[in-house]
C-alpha positions as CSV (number, residue, x, y, z in Angstrom):
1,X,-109.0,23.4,17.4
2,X,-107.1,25.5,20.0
3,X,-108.6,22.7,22.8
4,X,-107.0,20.2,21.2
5,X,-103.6,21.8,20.6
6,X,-104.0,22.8,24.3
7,X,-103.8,18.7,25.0
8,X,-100.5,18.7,23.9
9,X,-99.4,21.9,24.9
10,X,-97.8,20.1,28.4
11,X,-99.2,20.4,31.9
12,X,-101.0,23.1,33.8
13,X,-100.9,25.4,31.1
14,X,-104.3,26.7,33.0
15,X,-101.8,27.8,36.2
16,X,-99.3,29.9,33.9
17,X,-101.5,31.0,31.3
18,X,-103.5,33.3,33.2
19,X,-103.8,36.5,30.5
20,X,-101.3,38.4,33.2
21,X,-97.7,38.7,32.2
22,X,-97.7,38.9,28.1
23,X,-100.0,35.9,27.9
24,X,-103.3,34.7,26.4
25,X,-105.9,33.2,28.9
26,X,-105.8,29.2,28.8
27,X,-109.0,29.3,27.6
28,X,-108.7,32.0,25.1
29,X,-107.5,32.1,21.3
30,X,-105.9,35.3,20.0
31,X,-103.7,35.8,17.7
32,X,-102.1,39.3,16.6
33,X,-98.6,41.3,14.8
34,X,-95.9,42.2,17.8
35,X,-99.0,41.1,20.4
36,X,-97.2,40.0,23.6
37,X,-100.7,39.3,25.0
38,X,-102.1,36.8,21.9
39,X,-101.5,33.0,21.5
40,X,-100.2,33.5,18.7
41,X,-97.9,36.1,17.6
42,X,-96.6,37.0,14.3
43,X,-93.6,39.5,14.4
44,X,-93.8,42.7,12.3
45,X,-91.1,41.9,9.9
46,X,-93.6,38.8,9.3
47,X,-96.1,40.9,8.8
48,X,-94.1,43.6,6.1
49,X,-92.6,40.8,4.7
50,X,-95.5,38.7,4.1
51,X,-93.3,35.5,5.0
52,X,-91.4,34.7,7.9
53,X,-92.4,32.8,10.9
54,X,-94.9,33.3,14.1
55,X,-94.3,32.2,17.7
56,X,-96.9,29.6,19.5
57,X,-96.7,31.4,23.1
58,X,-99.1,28.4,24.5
59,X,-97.0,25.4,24.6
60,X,-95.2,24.8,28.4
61,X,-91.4,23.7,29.0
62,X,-92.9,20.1,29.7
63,X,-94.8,19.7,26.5
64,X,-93.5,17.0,24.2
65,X,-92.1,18.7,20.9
66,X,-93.0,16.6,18.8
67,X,-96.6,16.3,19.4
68,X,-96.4,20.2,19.3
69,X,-94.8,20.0,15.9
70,X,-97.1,17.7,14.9
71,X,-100.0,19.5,15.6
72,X,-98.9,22.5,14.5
73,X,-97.8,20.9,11.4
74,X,-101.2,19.4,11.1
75,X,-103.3,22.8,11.3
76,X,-101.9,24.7,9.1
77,X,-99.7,23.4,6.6
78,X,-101.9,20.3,6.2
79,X,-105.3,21.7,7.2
80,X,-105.9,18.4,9.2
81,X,-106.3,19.1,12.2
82,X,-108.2,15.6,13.1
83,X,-107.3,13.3,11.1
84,X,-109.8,13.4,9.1
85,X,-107.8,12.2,6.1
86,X,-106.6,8.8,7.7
87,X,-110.5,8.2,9.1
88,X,-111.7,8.7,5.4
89,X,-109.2,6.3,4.1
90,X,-109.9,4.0,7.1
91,X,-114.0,4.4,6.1
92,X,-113.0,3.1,2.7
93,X,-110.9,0.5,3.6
94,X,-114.0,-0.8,5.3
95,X,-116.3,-0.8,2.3
C-alpha cells in the first residue's frame, strides 16, 4: 500500500525523502507516537487520548490534495485501498 500512496504523494519525493532531516526513507514505511523520523506520526495527545488525528509526513508541496485525501480516505476509513469494491461490482455487472 505505501507504493501506491507514494504515486500520489507529488514528485520526487525520492530526492526529499531521504530518512535525514525528521523524515522516513522514500522507500520505507514507519509509523510511530511524537516520531519526527516515521511516515506517519501520531501526536502524544493522540495517543493518551485514544482519538485525535496523525500527520502523513510523505506527501510533497506539489502533490494533488485530493488524490491524497482520497487515498488516505480510502485506506483507512474505508479499508479499500484498490478498489476492490467497484471491480467486484464491475465483475458482477458482467455476469
Amino acid at each position: 500500500v505505501h507504493d501506491i500512496h507514494m504515486e500520489v504523494y507529488g514528485k520526487k519525493n525520492q530526492e526529499r525523502l531521504t530518512g535525514k532531516h525528521e523524515t522516513a526513507k522514500f522507500n520505507t514505511f514507519k509509523y510511530g507516537v511524537a516520531d519526527r523520523g516515521a511516515s506517519i506520526r501520531i501526536p502524544r495527545q493522540t495517543e493518551i487520548d485514544q482519538k485525535g488525528y496523525f500527520e502523513d509526513r510523505r506527501p510533497a508541496a506539489n502533490c494533488d490534495p485530493y488524490d491524497v485525501t482520497s487515498i488516505i480516505a480510502k485506506t483507512t476509513i474505508l479499508n479499500d485501498p484498490y478498489d476492490l469494491d467497484e471491480l467486484v461490482e464491475e465483475f458482477h455487472a458482467i455476469e
